[in-house]
C-alpha positions in Angstrom: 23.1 -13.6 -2.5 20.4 -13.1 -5.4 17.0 -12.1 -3.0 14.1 -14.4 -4.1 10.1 -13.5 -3.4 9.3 -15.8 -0.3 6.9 -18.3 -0.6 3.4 -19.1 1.7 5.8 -21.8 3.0 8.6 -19.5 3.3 7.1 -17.0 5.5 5.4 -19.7 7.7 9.0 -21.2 8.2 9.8 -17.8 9.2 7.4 -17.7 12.4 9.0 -16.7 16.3 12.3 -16.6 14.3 12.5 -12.5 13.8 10.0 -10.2 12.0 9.9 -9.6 9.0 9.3 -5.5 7.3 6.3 -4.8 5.7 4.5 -1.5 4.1 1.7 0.1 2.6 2.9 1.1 -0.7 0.8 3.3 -3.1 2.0 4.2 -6.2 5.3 2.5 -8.6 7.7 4.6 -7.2 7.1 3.5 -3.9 7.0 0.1 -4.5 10.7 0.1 -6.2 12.4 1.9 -3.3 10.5 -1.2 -1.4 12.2 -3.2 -3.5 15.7 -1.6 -3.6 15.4 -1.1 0.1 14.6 -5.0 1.5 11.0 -4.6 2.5 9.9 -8.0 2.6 6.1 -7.8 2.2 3.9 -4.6 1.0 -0.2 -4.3 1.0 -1.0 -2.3 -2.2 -3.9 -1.1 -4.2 -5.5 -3.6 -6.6 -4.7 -0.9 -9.4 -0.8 -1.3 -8.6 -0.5 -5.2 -8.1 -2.5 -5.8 -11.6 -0.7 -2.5 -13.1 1.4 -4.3 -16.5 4.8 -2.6 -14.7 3.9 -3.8 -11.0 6.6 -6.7 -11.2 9.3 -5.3 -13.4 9.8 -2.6 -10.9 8.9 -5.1 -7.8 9.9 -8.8 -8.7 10.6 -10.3 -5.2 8.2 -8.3 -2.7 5.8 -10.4 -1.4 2.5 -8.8 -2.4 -0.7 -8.5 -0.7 -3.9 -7.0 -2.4 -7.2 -6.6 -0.9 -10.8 -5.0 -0.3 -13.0 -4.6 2.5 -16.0 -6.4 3.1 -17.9 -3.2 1.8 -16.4 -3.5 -1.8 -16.7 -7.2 -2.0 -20.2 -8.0 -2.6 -21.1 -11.8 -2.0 -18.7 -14.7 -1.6 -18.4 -15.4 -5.2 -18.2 -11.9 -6.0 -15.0 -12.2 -3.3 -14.0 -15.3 -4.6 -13.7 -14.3 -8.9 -11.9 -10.8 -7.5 -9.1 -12.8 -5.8 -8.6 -15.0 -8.5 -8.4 -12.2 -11.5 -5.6 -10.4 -9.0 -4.0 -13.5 -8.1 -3.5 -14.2 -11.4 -2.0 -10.6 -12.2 0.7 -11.0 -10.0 -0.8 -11.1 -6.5 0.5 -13.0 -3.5 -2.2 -13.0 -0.8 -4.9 -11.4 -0.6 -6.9 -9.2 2.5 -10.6 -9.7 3.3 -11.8 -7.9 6.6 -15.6 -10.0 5.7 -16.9 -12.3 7.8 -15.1 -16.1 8.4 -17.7 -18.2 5.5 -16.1 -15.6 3.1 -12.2 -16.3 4.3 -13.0 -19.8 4.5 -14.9 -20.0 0.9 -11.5 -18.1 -1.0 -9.0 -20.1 1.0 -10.3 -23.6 0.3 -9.6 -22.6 -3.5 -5.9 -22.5 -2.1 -5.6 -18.7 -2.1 -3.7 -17.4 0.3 -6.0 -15.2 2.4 -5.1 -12.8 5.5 -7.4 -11.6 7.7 -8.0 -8.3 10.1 -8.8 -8.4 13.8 -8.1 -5.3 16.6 -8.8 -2.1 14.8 -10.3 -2.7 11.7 -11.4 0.5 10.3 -13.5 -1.0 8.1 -15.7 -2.7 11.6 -14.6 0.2 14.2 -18.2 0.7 15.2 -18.6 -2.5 16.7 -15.0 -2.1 19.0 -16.2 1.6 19.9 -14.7 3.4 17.3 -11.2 4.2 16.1 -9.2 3.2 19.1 -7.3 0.9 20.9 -9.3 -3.1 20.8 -8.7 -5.4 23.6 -7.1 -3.2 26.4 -9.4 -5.6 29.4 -8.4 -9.2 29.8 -12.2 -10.2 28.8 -11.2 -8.6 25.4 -7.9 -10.2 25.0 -9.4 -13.5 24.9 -12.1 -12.7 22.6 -9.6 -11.5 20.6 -7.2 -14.4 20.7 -10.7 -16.8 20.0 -11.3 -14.8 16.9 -7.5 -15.3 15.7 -8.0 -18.7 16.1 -11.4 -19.0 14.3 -9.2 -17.2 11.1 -6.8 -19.5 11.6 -9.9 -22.4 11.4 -11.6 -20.4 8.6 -8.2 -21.0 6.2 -6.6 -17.3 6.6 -2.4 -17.8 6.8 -2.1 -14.2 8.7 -3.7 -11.8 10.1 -3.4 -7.6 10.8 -3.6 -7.4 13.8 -4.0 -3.5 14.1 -3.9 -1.3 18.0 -3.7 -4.0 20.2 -1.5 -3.7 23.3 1.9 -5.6 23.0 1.2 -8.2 25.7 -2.3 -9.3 24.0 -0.5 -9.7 20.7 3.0 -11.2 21.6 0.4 -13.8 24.1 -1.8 -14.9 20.7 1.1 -15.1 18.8 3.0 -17.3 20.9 -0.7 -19.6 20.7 -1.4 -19.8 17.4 0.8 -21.4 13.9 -1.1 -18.1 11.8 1.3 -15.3 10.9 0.6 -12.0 13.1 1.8 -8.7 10.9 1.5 -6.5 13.5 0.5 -2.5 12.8 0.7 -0.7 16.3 0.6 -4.4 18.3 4.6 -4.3 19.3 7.3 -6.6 18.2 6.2 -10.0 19.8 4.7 -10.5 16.5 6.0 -11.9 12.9 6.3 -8.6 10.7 6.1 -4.9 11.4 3.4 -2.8 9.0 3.5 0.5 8.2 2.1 2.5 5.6 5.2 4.7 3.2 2.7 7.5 3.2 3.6 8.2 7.6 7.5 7.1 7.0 8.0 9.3 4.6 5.6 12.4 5.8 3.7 12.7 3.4 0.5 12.2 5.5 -1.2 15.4 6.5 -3.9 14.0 8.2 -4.1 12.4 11.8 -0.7 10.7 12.6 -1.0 6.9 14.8 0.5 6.6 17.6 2.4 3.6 15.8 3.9 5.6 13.1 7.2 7.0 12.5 7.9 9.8 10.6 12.0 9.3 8.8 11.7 11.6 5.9 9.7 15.0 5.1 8.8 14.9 1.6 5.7 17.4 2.4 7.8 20.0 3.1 9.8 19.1 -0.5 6.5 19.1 -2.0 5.3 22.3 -0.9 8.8 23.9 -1.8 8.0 22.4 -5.6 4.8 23.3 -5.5 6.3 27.1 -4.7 8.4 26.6 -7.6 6.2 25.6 -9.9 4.0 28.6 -9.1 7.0 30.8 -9.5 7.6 29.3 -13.2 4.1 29.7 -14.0 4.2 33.3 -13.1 7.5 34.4 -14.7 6.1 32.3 -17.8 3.3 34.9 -17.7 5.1 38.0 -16.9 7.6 37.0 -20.0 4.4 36.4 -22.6 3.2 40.0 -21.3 6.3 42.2 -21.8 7.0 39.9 -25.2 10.5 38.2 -23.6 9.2 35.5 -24.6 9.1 33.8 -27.3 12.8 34.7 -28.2 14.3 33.9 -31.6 15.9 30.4 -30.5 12.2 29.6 -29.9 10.6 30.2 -33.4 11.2 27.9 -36.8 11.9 30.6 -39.2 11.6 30.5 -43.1 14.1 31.2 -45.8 14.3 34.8 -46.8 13.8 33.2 -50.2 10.8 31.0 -49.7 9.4 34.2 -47.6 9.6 36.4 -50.3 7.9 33.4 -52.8 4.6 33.1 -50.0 4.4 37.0 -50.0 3.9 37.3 -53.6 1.5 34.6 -53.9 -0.1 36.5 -51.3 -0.2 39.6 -52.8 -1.5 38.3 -56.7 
């Protein structure tokens, strides 16, 4: 059967009935083997969703762009962004700001997902970069602020490092969509970003991730390589192996003979 990008509606439709794959996708490449694979939604870079090859190489993952509230700059500011990338090819797009910005993008019927948990982008107010909601007081702040997306306009939300009772409980209370990065699998899609699945990350590894491929260690071979070629390329220039003959243009003996002359007069 011909696989077809999913709608708003489509993914709604789609709630308590399974979960759905989704990754963080940085570069073309990445985004086709999303494609080829079956990933069903990706988050990308605002570069790569507006890039003029984005679709041709990704024509049925559902796309989500975004920037924090950091980048935005005022509600307007938010709202003229997410309709430039929208029309390049967007599907959704992410604000972590506050609920008057969610609300003032989605009433223009863009499809806006929100961030609650561990939002890197807010981690000083939950104590840093750890776990949100872990006490029963939290849990229902959390699922209030779910809510108040779901209020404000927002379709979905992260929800990023929250135990797996809190989030399966909100998600089972609210019609929103739950993509769910570290939260377990009571919610409606699983996040994670390519850069952990195929280790290439050599920074600090979540909890949540899962490492199924080691391209750092291809990397670094190629890298090896490279610096090998490099100095062979050298050592051949020094001892005069290279350039060979099959490397040069040469002239006719006869044409040769014609510049030397006219040299010589």
């Amino acid at each position: 059967m011909t696989r077809i990008k999913p709608t708003i509606a489509d993914l709604r439709a789609r709630k308590g009935k399974g979960q759905l794959t989704m990754l963080r996708v940085m570069s073309l490449e990445e985004a086709a083997a999303a494609e080829a694979a079956g990933i069903d939604i990706v988050s990308v870079p605002a570069d790569l969703v507006t890039h003029p090859r984005y679709r041709e190489v990704a024509p049925t993952l559902f796309s989500m762009t975004g920037q924090t509230h950091l980048e935005a700059g005022t509600r307007d500011d938010y709202l003229r962004w997410a309709c430039k990338v929208m029309l390049a090819g967007a599907d959704a797009v992410y604000c972590s700001g506050g609920l008057g910005t969610v609300e003032h993008v989605a009433r223009e019927h863009i499809p806006v997902v929100g961030h609650v948990g561990l939002v890197p982008s807010r981690a000083t107010w939950t104590g840093g970069m750890k776990a949100v909601a872990k006490t029963a007081q939290g849990a229902l702040a959390l699922l209030e602020e779910v809510r108040a997306y779901e209020a404000a306009g927002a379709f979905a939300v992260e929800i990023e490092v929250v135990p797996t009772e809190v989030a399966s409980e909100i998600s089972r209370r609210v019609g929103l969509l739950l993509w769910s990065m570290g939260a377990g699998p009571g919610c409606d899609a699983q996040y994670l970003f390519a850069e952990d699945i195929l280790g290439t990350n050599r920074g600090h590894m979540p909890r949540h991730s899962k490492v199924y491929r080691n391209f750092a260690a291809e990397y670094d071979r190629l890298q090896s390589e490279r610096i090998a070629a490099f100095r062979e390329f050298i050592a051949d220039v020094a001892s005069s192996a290279y350039p060979e003959d099959k490397h040069l243009v040469k002239m006719s003996p006869q044409e040769l003979a014609a510049f030397q002359a006219a040299l010589n007069r």
